[in-house]
C-alpha positions in Angstrom: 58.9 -76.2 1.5 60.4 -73.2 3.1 58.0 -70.5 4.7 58.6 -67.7 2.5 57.8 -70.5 -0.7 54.6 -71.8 1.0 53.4 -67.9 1.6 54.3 -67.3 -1.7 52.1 -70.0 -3.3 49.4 -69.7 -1.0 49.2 -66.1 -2.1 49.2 -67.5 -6.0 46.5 -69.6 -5.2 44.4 -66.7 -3.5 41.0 -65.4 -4.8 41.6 -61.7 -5.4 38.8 -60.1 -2.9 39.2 -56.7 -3.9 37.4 -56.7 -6.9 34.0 -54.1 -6.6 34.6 -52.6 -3.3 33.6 -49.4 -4.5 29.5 -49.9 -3.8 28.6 -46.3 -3.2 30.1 -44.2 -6.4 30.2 -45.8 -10.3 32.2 -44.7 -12.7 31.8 -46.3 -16.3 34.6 -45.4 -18.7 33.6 -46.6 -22.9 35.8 -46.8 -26.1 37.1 -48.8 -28.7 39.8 -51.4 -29.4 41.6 -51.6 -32.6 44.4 -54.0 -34.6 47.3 -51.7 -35.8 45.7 -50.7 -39.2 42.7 -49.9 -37.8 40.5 -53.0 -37.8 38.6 -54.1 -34.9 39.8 -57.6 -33.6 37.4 -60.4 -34.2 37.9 -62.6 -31.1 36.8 -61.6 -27.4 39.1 -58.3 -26.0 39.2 -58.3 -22.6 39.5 -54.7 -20.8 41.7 -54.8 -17.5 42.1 -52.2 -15.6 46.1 -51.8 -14.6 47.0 -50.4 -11.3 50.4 -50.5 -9.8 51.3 -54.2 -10.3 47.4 -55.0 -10.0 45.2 -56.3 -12.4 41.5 -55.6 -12.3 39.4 -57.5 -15.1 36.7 -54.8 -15.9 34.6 -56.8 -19.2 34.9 -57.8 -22.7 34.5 -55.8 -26.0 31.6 -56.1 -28.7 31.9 -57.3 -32.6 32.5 -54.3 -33.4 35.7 -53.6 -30.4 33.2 -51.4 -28.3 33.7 -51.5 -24.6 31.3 -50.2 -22.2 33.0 -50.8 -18.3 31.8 -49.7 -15.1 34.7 -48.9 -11.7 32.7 -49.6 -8.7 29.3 -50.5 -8.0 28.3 -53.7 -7.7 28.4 -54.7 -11.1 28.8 -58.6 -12.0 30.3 -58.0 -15.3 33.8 -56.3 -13.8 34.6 -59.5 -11.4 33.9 -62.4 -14.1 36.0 -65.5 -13.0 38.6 -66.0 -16.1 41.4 -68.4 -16.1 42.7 -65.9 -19.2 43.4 -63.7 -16.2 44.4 -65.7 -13.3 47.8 -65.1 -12.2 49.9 -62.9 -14.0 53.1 -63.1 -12.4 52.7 -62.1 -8.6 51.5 -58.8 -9.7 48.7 -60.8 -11.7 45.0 -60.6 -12.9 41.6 -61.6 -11.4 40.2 -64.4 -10.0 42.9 -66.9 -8.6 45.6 -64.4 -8.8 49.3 -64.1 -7.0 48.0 -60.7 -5.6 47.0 -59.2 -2.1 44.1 -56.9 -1.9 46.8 -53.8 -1.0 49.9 -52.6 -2.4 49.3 -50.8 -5.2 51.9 -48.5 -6.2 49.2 -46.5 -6.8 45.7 -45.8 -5.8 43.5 -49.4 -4.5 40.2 -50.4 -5.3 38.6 -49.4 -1.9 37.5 -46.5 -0.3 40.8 -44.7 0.6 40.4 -43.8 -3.6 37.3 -41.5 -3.2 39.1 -38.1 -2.2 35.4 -36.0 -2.7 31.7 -37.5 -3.2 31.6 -38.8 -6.4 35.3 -38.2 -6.9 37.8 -41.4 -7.5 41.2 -41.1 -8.0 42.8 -43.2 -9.9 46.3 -41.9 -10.3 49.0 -44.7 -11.7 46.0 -46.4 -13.5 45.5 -47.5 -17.0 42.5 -49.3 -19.1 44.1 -51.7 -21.5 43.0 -54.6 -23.7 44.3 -58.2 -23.2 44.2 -60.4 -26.1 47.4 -63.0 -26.6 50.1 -62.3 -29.1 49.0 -58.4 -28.7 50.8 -56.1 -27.0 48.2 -53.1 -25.8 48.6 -49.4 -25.6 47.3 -48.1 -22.6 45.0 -44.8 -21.5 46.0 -43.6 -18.0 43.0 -43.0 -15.9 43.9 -40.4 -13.3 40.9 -38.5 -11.1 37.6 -39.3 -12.7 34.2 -38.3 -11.2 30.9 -39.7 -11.8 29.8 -36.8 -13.7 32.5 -36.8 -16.7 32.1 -38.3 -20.1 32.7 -42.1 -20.4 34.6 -42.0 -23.3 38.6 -42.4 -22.7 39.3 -43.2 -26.8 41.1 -46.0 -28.7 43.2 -48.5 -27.3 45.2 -50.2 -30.6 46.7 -53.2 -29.9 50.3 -54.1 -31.5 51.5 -57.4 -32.9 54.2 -58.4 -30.9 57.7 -59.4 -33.4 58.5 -62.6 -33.9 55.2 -64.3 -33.6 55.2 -67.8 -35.1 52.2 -69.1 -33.1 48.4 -68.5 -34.8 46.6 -65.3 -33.4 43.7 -67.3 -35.1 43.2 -70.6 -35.1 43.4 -72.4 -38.7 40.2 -74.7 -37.4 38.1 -71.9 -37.4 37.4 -72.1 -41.0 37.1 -76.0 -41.1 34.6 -75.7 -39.0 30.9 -76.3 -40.2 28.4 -74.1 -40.5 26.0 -75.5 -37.0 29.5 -75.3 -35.4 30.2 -71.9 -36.2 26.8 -70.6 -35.3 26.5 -72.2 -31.8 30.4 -70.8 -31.6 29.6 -67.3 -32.2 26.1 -67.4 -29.9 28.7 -68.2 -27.3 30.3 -65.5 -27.8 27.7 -63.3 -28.2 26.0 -64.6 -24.4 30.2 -64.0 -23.0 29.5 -60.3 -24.3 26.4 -59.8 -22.5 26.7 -57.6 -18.7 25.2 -60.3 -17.4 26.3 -63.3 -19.1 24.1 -66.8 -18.7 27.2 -69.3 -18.7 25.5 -72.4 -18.6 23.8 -71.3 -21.9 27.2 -70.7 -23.4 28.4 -73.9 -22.1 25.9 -76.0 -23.5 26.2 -74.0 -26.6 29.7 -74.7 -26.8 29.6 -78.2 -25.8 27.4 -78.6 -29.0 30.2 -76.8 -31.1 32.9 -79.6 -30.3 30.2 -82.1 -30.4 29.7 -81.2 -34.3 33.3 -80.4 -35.1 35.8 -81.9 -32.3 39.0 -80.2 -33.6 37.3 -76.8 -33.2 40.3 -75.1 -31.5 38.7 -71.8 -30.9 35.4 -73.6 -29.1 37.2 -75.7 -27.3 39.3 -72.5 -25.7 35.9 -70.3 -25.0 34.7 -73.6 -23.3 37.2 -73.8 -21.3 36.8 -70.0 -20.2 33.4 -71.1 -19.5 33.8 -74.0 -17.6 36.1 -71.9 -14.7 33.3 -69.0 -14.6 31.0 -72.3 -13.8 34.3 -72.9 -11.2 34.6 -76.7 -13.1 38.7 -76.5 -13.6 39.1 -79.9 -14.2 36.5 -79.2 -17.1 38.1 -76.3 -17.8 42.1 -78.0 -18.0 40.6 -80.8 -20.1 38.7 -78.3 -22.6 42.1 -76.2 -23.0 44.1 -79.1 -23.4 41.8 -80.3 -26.3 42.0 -76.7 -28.2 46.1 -77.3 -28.0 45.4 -80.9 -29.3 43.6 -79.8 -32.5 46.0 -76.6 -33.0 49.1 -76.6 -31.0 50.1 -73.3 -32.8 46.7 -71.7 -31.7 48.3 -68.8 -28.8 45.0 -68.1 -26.9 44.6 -71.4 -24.9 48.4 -71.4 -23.4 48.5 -69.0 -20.8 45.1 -70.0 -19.1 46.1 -73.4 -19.6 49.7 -72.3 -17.3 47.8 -71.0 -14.6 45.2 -73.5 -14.5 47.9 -76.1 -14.1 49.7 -73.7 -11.5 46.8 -73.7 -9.4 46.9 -77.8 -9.7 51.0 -77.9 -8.7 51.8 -79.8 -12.3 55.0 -78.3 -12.7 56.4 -80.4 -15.4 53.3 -79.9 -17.5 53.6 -76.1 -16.5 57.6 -75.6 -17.9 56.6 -77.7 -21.1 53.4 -75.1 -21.7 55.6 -72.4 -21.2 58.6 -73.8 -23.1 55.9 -74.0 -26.0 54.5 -70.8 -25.8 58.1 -68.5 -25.6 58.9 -70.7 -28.7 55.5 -69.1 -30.2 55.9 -66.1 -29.2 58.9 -64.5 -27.7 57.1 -61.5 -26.3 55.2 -63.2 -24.0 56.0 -62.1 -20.5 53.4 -65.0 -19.1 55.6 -67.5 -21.0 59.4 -66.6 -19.3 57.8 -66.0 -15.5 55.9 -69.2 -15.5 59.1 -70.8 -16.8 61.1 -69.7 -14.3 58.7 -70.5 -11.6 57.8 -73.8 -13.1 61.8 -74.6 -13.9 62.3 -73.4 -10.0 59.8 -76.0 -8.5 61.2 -79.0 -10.6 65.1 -77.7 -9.2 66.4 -76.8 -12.5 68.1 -73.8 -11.2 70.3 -72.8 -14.7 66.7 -72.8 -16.3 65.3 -71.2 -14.1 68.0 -68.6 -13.6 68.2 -68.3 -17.4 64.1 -67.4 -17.8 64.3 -65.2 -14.7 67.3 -62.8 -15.7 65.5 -62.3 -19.3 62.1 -61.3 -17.8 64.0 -58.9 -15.3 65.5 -57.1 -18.3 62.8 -56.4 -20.3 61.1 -52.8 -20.5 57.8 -52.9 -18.3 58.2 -56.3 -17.2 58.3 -55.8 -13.2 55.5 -53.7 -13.3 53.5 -56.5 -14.1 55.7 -58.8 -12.8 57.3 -57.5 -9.1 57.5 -61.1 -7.7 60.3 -61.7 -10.7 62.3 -60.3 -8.1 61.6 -62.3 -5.0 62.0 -65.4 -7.3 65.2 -64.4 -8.4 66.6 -64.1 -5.0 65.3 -67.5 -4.1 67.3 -68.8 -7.0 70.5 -67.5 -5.8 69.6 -68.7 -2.4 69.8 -71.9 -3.8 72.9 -71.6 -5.2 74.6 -70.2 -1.9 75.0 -66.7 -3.2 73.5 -64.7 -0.6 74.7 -61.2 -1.4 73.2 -61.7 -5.3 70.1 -63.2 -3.2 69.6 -60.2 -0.7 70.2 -57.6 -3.5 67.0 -59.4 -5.9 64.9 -59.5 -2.6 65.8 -55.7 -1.9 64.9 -55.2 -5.2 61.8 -56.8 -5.0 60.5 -54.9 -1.9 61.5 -51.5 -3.3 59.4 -53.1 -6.1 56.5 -53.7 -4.6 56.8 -52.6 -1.1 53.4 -53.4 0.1 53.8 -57.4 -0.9 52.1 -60.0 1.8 55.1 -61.8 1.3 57.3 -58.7 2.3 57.2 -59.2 6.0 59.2 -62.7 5.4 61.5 -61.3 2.9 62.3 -58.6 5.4 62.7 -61.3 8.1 65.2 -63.7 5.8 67.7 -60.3 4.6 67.7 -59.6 8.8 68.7 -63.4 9.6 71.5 -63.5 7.1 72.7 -60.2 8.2 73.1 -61.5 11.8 74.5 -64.7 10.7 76.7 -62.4 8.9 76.4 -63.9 5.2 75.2 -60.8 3.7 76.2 -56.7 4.4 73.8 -54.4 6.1 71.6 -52.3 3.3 73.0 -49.0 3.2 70.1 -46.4 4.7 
Protein backbone atom coordinates (compact mmCIF):
# COMPACT_ATOMS: atom_id res chain seq x y z
CA UNK A 1 0.00 0.00 0.00
CA UNK A 2 1.68 3.21 -0.77
CA UNK A 3 2.48 5.70 2.11
CA UNK A 4 0.30 8.42 1.21
CA UNK A 5 -2.82 5.43 1.02
CA UNK A 6 -1.78 3.92 4.39
CA UNK A 7 -1.73 7.72 6.03
CA UNK A 8 -4.76 8.28 4.48
CA UNK A 9 -6.65 5.27 5.97
CA UNK A 10 -5.00 5.47 9.15
CA UNK A 11 -6.44 8.99 9.45
CA UNK A 12 -10.13 7.40 8.35
CA UNK A 13 -9.80 5.11 11.00
CA UNK A 14 -8.80 7.85 13.66
CA UNK A 15 -10.96 8.80 16.73
CA UNK A 16 -11.65 12.46 16.35
CA UNK A 17 -9.88 13.93 19.74
CA UNK A 18 -11.07 17.31 19.41
CA UNK A 19 -14.32 17.06 20.44
CA UNK A 20 -15.02 19.27 24.07
CA UNK A 21 -11.82 21.02 24.30
CA UNK A 22 -13.41 24.01 25.31
CA UNK A 23 -13.62 23.22 29.40
CA UNK A 24 -13.47 26.71 30.69
CA UNK A 25 -16.42 28.78 28.68
CA UNK A 26 -20.06 27.06 27.51
CA UNK A 27 -22.01 28.24 25.11
CA UNK A 28 -25.52 26.46 24.57
CA UNK A 29 -27.20 27.41 21.36
CA UNK A 30 -31.48 25.99 21.23
CA UNK A 31 -34.03 25.86 18.38
CA UNK A 32 -36.19 23.87 16.33
CA UNK A 33 -36.00 21.47 13.29
CA UNK A 34 -38.68 21.32 10.78
CA UNK A 35 -39.89 19.11 7.43
CA UNK A 36 -40.54 21.60 4.54
CA UNK A 37 -44.29 22.31 5.33
CA UNK A 38 -43.62 22.82 8.71
CA UNK A 39 -43.94 19.55 10.60
CA UNK A 40 -41.51 18.42 12.99
CA UNK A 41 -39.69 15.11 11.86
CA UNK A 42 -40.62 12.11 13.82
CA UNK A 43 -37.34 10.07 13.87
CA UNK A 44 -34.13 11.12 15.86
CA UNK A 45 -32.47 14.68 14.21
CA UNK A 46 -29.09 14.87 14.90
CA UNK A 47 -27.53 18.55 15.37
CA UNK A 48 -23.84 18.83 13.93
CA UNK A 49 -22.02 21.56 14.24
CA UNK A 50 -20.17 22.30 10.59
CA UNK A 51 -16.91 23.98 10.65
CA UNK A 52 -14.59 24.25 7.66
CA UNK A 53 -14.66 20.60 6.38
CA UNK A 54 -15.19 19.54 10.22
CA UNK A 55 -17.92 17.84 11.71
CA UNK A 56 -18.77 18.29 15.31
CA UNK A 57 -21.79 16.05 16.56
CA UNK A 58 -23.43 18.47 19.18
CA UNK A 59 -26.95 16.12 20.33
CA UNK A 60 -30.20 14.94 19.08
CA UNK A 61 -33.67 16.74 18.90
CA UNK A 62 -36.90 16.07 21.09
CA UNK A 63 -40.53 14.72 19.78
CA UNK A 64 -41.43 17.73 19.24
CA UNK A 65 -37.74 18.90 16.87
CA UNK A 66 -36.48 20.95 20.01
CA UNK A 67 -32.73 21.02 20.37
CA UNK A 68 -31.01 22.18 23.32
CA UNK A 69 -26.86 21.92 22.54
CA UNK A 70 -24.03 23.09 24.58
CA UNK A 71 -20.19 24.34 22.54
CA UNK A 72 -17.65 23.53 25.16
CA UNK A 73 -17.66 22.38 28.58
CA UNK A 74 -17.39 19.12 29.34
CA UNK A 75 -20.63 17.96 28.38
CA UNK A 76 -21.13 14.11 27.44
CA UNK A 77 -24.07 14.72 25.32
CA UNK A 78 -21.91 16.81 22.44
CA UNK A 79 -19.24 13.76 21.94
CA UNK A 80 -21.79 10.65 21.69
CA UNK A 81 -20.00 7.85 19.75
CA UNK A 82 -22.48 7.49 16.46
CA UNK A 83 -21.67 5.37 13.55
CA UNK A 84 -24.48 7.76 11.74
CA UNK A 85 -21.58 10.21 11.90
CA UNK A 86 -18.37 8.41 11.48
CA UNK A 87 -16.58 9.34 8.48
CA UNK A 88 -17.97 11.66 6.20
CA UNK A 89 -15.70 11.88 3.44
CA UNK A 90 -12.15 12.99 4.78
CA UNK A 91 -13.72 16.10 5.96
CA UNK A 92 -16.23 13.76 8.11
CA UNK A 93 -18.17 13.61 11.36
CA UNK A 94 -17.43 12.35 14.99
CA UNK A 95 -16.28 9.50 16.40
CA UNK A 96 -14.12 7.29 13.96
CA UNK A 97 -13.79 10.04 11.43
CA UNK A 98 -11.28 10.79 8.30
CA UNK A 99 -10.39 14.08 10.17
CA UNK A 100 -7.38 15.61 12.03
CA UNK A 101 -7.97 17.68 15.13
CA UNK A 102 -6.68 21.02 12.97
CA UNK A 103 -7.37 22.51 9.70
CA UNK A 104 -10.36 24.06 9.85
CA UNK A 105 -10.91 26.54 7.20
CA UNK A 106 -12.27 28.30 9.81
CA UNK A 107 -12.10 28.69 13.57
CA UNK A 108 -11.07 24.95 15.65
CA UNK A 109 -12.56 23.61 18.66
CA UNK A 110 -9.73 24.59 21.02
CA UNK A 111 -8.58 27.44 22.70
CA UNK A 112 -7.12 29.62 19.85
CA UNK A 113 -11.29 30.30 19.39
CA UNK A 114 -11.76 32.31 22.59
CA UNK A 115 -10.66 35.90 21.36
CA UNK A 116 -12.10 37.61 24.99
CA UNK A 117 -13.38 35.78 28.35
CA UNK A 118 -16.43 34.36 27.63
CA UNK A 119 -16.04 35.26 23.99
CA UNK A 120 -15.91 32.26 21.18
CA UNK A 121 -15.64 32.80 17.76
CA UNK A 122 -16.97 30.82 15.62
CA UNK A 123 -16.67 32.40 12.23
CA UNK A 124 -17.13 29.77 9.02
CA UNK A 125 -19.47 27.74 11.43
CA UNK A 126 -22.99 26.49 11.02
CA UNK A 127 -25.54 24.26 13.22
CA UNK A 128 -27.38 21.92 10.93
CA UNK A 129 -29.55 18.86 11.31
CA UNK A 130 -28.58 15.42 9.89
CA UNK A 131 -31.19 13.05 9.08
CA UNK A 132 -30.84 10.80 5.64
CA UNK A 133 -32.63 11.64 2.50
CA UNK A 134 -32.75 15.43 4.03
CA UNK A 135 -30.87 17.96 2.86
CA UNK A 136 -30.55 20.72 5.91
CA UNK A 137 -30.49 24.45 5.87
CA UNK A 138 -27.94 25.81 7.86
CA UNK A 139 -27.60 28.88 10.68
CA UNK A 140 -24.06 30.37 10.61
CA UNK A 141 -22.71 30.75 14.03
CA UNK A 142 -20.18 33.53 13.92
CA UNK A 143 -18.82 35.22 17.52
CA UNK A 144 -21.06 34.07 20.32
CA UNK A 145 -20.46 34.81 24.01
CA UNK A 146 -21.73 33.11 26.95
CA UNK A 147 -24.05 35.84 27.86
CA UNK A 148 -26.29 35.87 24.47
CA UNK A 149 -29.58 34.26 24.01
CA UNK A 150 -29.52 30.45 23.03
CA UNK A 151 -31.91 30.59 20.50
CA UNK A 152 -30.36 30.61 16.75
CA UNK A 153 -34.16 29.71 15.05
CA UNK A 154 -35.38 27.04 12.70
CA UNK A 155 -33.39 24.75 10.78
CA UNK A 156 -36.02 23.14 7.91
CA UNK A 157 -34.80 20.32 6.40
CA UNK A 158 -35.48 19.63 2.46
CA UNK A 159 -36.38 16.42 0.70
CA UNK A 160 -33.77 15.77 -1.59
CA UNK A 161 -35.33 14.98 -5.64
CA UNK A 162 -35.38 11.89 -6.79
CA UNK A 163 -35.78 9.85 -3.58
CA UNK A 164 -36.95 6.38 -4.28
CA UNK A 165 -35.64 4.88 -0.95
CA UNK A 166 -38.14 5.04 2.37
CA UNK A 167 -37.44 8.07 4.69
CA UNK A 168 -39.60 5.80 6.92
CA UNK A 169 -39.56 2.45 7.13
CA UNK A 170 -42.82 0.54 5.99
CA UNK A 171 -42.14 -2.03 9.21
CA UNK A 172 -42.84 0.62 11.46
CA UNK A 173 -46.49 0.15 11.27
CA UNK A 174 -46.36 -3.76 11.22
CA UNK A 175 -44.92 -3.60 14.15
CA UNK A 176 -46.91 -4.58 17.47
CA UNK A 177 -47.94 -2.67 19.97
CA UNK A 178 -44.99 -4.13 22.99
CA UNK A 179 -42.65 -3.47 20.03
CA UNK A 180 -43.46 -0.07 19.45
CA UNK A 181 -43.49 0.91 23.01
CA UNK A 182 -39.99 -0.53 24.00
CA UNK A 183 -39.02 1.24 20.33
CA UNK A 184 -40.07 4.63 21.33
CA UNK A 185 -38.60 4.29 25.26
CA UNK A 186 -35.41 3.87 23.24
CA UNK A 187 -35.76 6.64 21.80
CA UNK A 188 -36.85 8.58 24.38
CA UNK A 189 -33.50 7.35 26.80
CA UNK A 190 -31.21 8.35 23.11
CA UNK A 191 -32.80 11.89 23.81
CA UNK A 192 -31.83 12.24 27.22
CA UNK A 193 -28.25 14.60 28.02
CA UNK A 194 -27.12 11.79 29.50
CA UNK A 195 -28.28 8.84 27.85
CA UNK A 196 -28.24 5.24 29.81
CA UNK A 197 -27.32 3.00 26.64
CA UNK A 198 -27.44 -0.25 27.98
CA UNK A 199 -31.07 0.60 28.99
CA UNK A 200 -31.83 1.41 25.38
CA UNK A 201 -30.08 -1.64 24.29
CA UNK A 202 -31.86 -3.98 26.25
CA UNK A 203 -34.96 -2.13 25.39
CA UNK A 204 -34.29 -2.46 21.85
CA UNK A 205 -33.07 -5.98 21.95
CA UNK A 206 -36.66 -6.69 23.28
CA UNK A 207 -38.23 -4.75 20.20
CA UNK A 208 -36.66 -7.21 17.56
CA UNK A 209 -37.14 -10.02 19.97
CA UNK A 210 -41.17 -9.28 19.62
CA UNK A 211 -41.08 -8.21 15.96
CA UNK A 212 -37.71 -9.39 14.10
CA UNK A 213 -38.42 -7.42 10.85
CA UNK A 214 -38.61 -4.18 12.81
CA UNK A 215 -36.36 -2.15 10.48
CA UNK A 216 -36.40 1.00 12.42
CA UNK A 217 -35.27 -0.95 15.90
CA UNK A 218 -32.95 -2.84 14.41
CA UNK A 219 -31.19 0.65 12.99
CA UNK A 220 -31.44 2.50 16.62
CA UNK A 221 -29.83 -0.74 17.91
CA UNK A 222 -27.32 -0.63 15.99
CA UNK A 223 -26.53 3.10 16.86
CA UNK A 224 -26.54 1.73 20.26
CA UNK A 225 -24.43 -0.98 20.11
CA UNK A 226 -21.26 1.46 18.69
CA UNK A 227 -21.95 4.01 21.69
CA UNK A 228 -21.49 0.59 23.87
CA UNK A 229 -18.17 0.38 21.16
CA UNK A 230 -19.72 -3.43 20.12
CA UNK A 231 -19.24 -2.85 16.08
CA UNK A 232 -19.59 -6.24 15.30
CA UNK A 233 -22.97 -5.95 17.19
CA UNK A 234 -23.50 -2.93 15.67
CA UNK A 235 -22.66 -4.29 11.67
CA UNK A 236 -24.90 -7.21 12.34
CA UNK A 237 -27.93 -5.04 13.88
CA UNK A 238 -27.61 -2.64 10.61
CA UNK A 239 -27.42 -5.37 8.38
CA UNK A 240 -30.68 -6.95 9.84
CA UNK A 241 -32.74 -3.42 9.49
CA UNK A 242 -31.56 -3.67 5.46
CA UNK A 243 -32.69 -7.33 5.54
CA UNK A 244 -36.30 -6.53 6.65
CA UNK A 245 -36.46 -3.18 4.49
CA UNK A 246 -33.78 -2.80 1.93
CA UNK A 247 -35.53 0.51 0.77
CA UNK A 248 -35.37 1.77 4.50
CA UNK A 249 -32.40 4.99 3.80
CA UNK A 250 -31.35 5.48 7.50
CA UNK A 251 -29.25 2.25 8.13
CA UNK A 252 -26.94 2.67 4.75
CA UNK A 253 -24.55 5.18 5.48
CA UNK A 254 -23.58 3.96 9.12
CA UNK A 255 -23.59 0.68 7.72
CA UNK A 256 -20.69 2.19 4.92
CA UNK A 257 -18.50 3.36 7.44
CA UNK A 258 -18.83 0.66 9.84
CA UNK A 259 -17.69 -1.66 7.03
CA UNK A 260 -14.93 0.99 6.16
CA UNK A 261 -13.48 0.83 9.42
CA UNK A 262 -13.58 -3.23 8.93
CA UNK A 263 -11.61 -2.93 5.16
CA UNK A 264 -14.80 -4.85 3.40
CA UNK A 265 -14.59 -3.09 0.37
CA UNK A 266 -16.68 -5.17 -1.83
CA UNK A 267 -19.52 -5.04 0.80
CA UNK A 268 -18.74 -1.25 0.98
CA UNK A 269 -19.17 -0.44 -3.13
CA UNK A 270 -22.38 -2.71 -3.12
CA UNK A 271 -23.93 -0.44 0.08
CA UNK A 272 -23.05 2.46 -1.79
CA UNK A 273 -24.17 1.19 -5.24
CA UNK A 274 -27.58 0.62 -3.34
CA UNK A 275 -27.85 3.70 -1.65
CA UNK A 276 -26.98 6.35 -4.90
CA UNK A 277 -29.71 4.04 -6.60
CA UNK A 278 -32.06 5.30 -3.49
CA UNK A 279 -31.16 8.36 -3.38
CA UNK A 280 -29.15 10.27 -5.81
CA UNK A 281 -28.40 13.20 -3.50
CA UNK A 282 -26.44 11.42 -1.29
CA UNK A 283 -22.94 12.75 -1.18
CA UNK A 284 -21.98 9.70 1.43
CA UNK A 285 -23.20 7.35 -1.33
CA UNK A 286 -20.71 8.65 -4.49
CA UNK A 287 -17.50 9.31 -2.10
CA UNK A 288 -17.72 5.85 -0.49
CA UNK A 289 -18.15 4.49 -3.99
CA UNK A 290 -15.30 5.95 -5.26
CA UNK A 291 -13.15 5.04 -2.37
CA UNK A 292 -14.58 1.65 -2.08
CA UNK A 293 -14.41 1.16 -6.22
CA UNK A 294 -10.65 2.53 -5.68
CA UNK A 295 -9.52 -0.16 -3.18
CA UNK A 296 -11.02 -3.10 -5.25
CA UNK A 297 -8.92 -1.42 -8.62
CA UNK A 298 -11.85 -0.59 -10.57
CA UNK A 299 -10.38 2.69 -11.63
CA UNK A 300 -13.42 3.63 -14.49
CA UNK A 301 -15.73 3.25 -11.39
CA UNK A 302 -14.05 4.80 -9.36
CA UNK A 303 -13.10 7.69 -11.68
CA UNK A 304 -16.80 7.83 -12.79
CA UNK A 305 -18.18 8.36 -8.84
CA UNK A 306 -15.25 10.68 -8.05
CA UNK A 307 -15.68 13.29 -11.06
CA UNK A 308 -19.68 13.48 -10.10
CA UNK A 309 -18.98 14.22 -6.42
CA UNK A 310 -16.32 16.90 -7.47
CA UNK A 311 -19.00 18.71 -9.48
CA UNK A 312 -21.63 19.07 -7.30
CA UNK A 313 -22.46 22.45 -5.41
CA UNK A 314 -21.00 22.14 -1.65
CA UNK A 315 -19.68 18.82 -2.06
CA UNK A 316 -15.80 19.52 -1.19
CA UNK A 317 -16.69 21.39 1.71
CA UNK A 318 -17.73 18.41 3.24
CA UNK A 319 -15.75 16.40 1.22
CA UNK A 320 -11.87 17.95 0.59
CA UNK A 321 -10.24 14.44 0.49
CA UNK A 322 -12.51 13.95 -3.01
CA UNK A 323 -9.63 15.71 -4.25
CA UNK A 324 -6.65 13.80 -3.01
CA UNK A 325 -8.62 10.58 -4.12
CA UNK A 326 -8.99 11.86 -7.45
CA UNK A 327 -5.33 12.40 -7.94
CA UNK A 328 -4.60 8.93 -6.74
CA UNK A 329 -6.84 7.75 -9.48
CA UNK A 330 -5.04 9.42 -12.22
CA UNK A 331 -1.84 8.28 -10.65
CA UNK A 332 -3.01 5.06 -11.44
CA UNK A 333 -3.59 5.55 -14.74
CA UNK A 334 -0.11 7.24 -15.52
CA UNK A 335 -1.53 10.66 -15.94
CA UNK A 336 0.48 12.72 -13.64
CA UNK A 337 -0.24 16.21 -14.81
CA UNK A 338 -4.28 15.41 -14.29
CA UNK A 339 -2.92 13.78 -10.91
CA UNK A 340 -0.76 16.80 -9.61
CA UNK A 341 -3.56 19.34 -10.62
CA UNK A 342 -6.45 17.10 -8.21
CA UNK A 343 -3.74 16.98 -5.45
CA UNK A 344 -3.04 20.83 -5.83
CA UNK A 345 -6.55 21.17 -5.63
CA UNK A 346 -6.97 19.29 -2.76
CA UNK A 347 -4.35 21.16 -0.62
CA UNK A 348 -5.75 24.53 -1.69
CA UNK A 349 -8.85 22.71 -0.36
CA UNK A 350 -7.98 21.90 2.74
CA UNK A 351 -4.53 23.12 3.35
CA UNK A 352 -4.18 22.11 6.89
CA UNK A 353 -4.72 18.07 5.94
CA UNK A 354 -2.36 15.53 7.96
CA UNK A 355 -1.99 13.91 4.84
CA UNK A 356 -0.74 17.27 3.21
CA UNK A 357 2.87 16.92 4.11
CA UNK A 358 2.95 13.62 1.72
CA UNK A 359 0.92 15.07 -1.00
CA UNK A 360 3.36 18.00 -0.99
CA UNK A 361 6.25 15.51 -0.95
CA UNK A 362 4.75 13.23 -4.06
CA UNK A 363 3.92 16.73 -6.51
CA UNK A 364 7.96 17.69 -5.42
CA UNK A 365 9.20 14.01 -6.54
CA UNK A 366 7.51 14.08 -9.89
CA UNK A 367 8.59 17.44 -10.54
CA UNK A 368 12.30 16.40 -10.13
CA UNK A 369 11.69 13.31 -12.03
CA UNK A 370 10.36 15.70 -14.43
CA UNK A 371 6.71 13.99 -15.09
CA UNK A 372 4.79 16.93 -14.02
CA UNK A 373 5.47 21.09 -14.48
CA UNK A 374 6.41 23.31 -11.65
CA UNK A 375 3.11 25.04 -9.97
CA UNK A 376 3.00 28.43 -11.04
CA UNK A 377 3.67 30.80 -7.68
Amino acid sequence: MPKTLLVWTLTLLTCLSALGQFRKYTIYLSGKVVLEGGGAPSELVQIERFCGSRVFPAGFTDAQGNFNVRIGGADPGASLPDAANQGRGFGGKGIGDPISTGGLTGPTESGSAIKNVGTVDLYGCDIRASLEGYRSEAIALGRRNIGDKPDIGTIVLHPFEGVKGALISATNLQAPSIAQKLYERAKKEWRKKKPNFEKARKDLVGAVEAYPAYSAAWDLLGKTRVSLQDEPGAIEAYSKALDADGMYLRPYVPLIKLNVRAGQWLRVFMLSSNLQNLNPGSLDAKFYSALSAFQLERYDDAEQAIVGLVSEEGAIREFPMAYHLQGMIYSKRGDFEAAAKAYREFLNADPESPTGVDVKRQLGEWEALGVIGKAAN
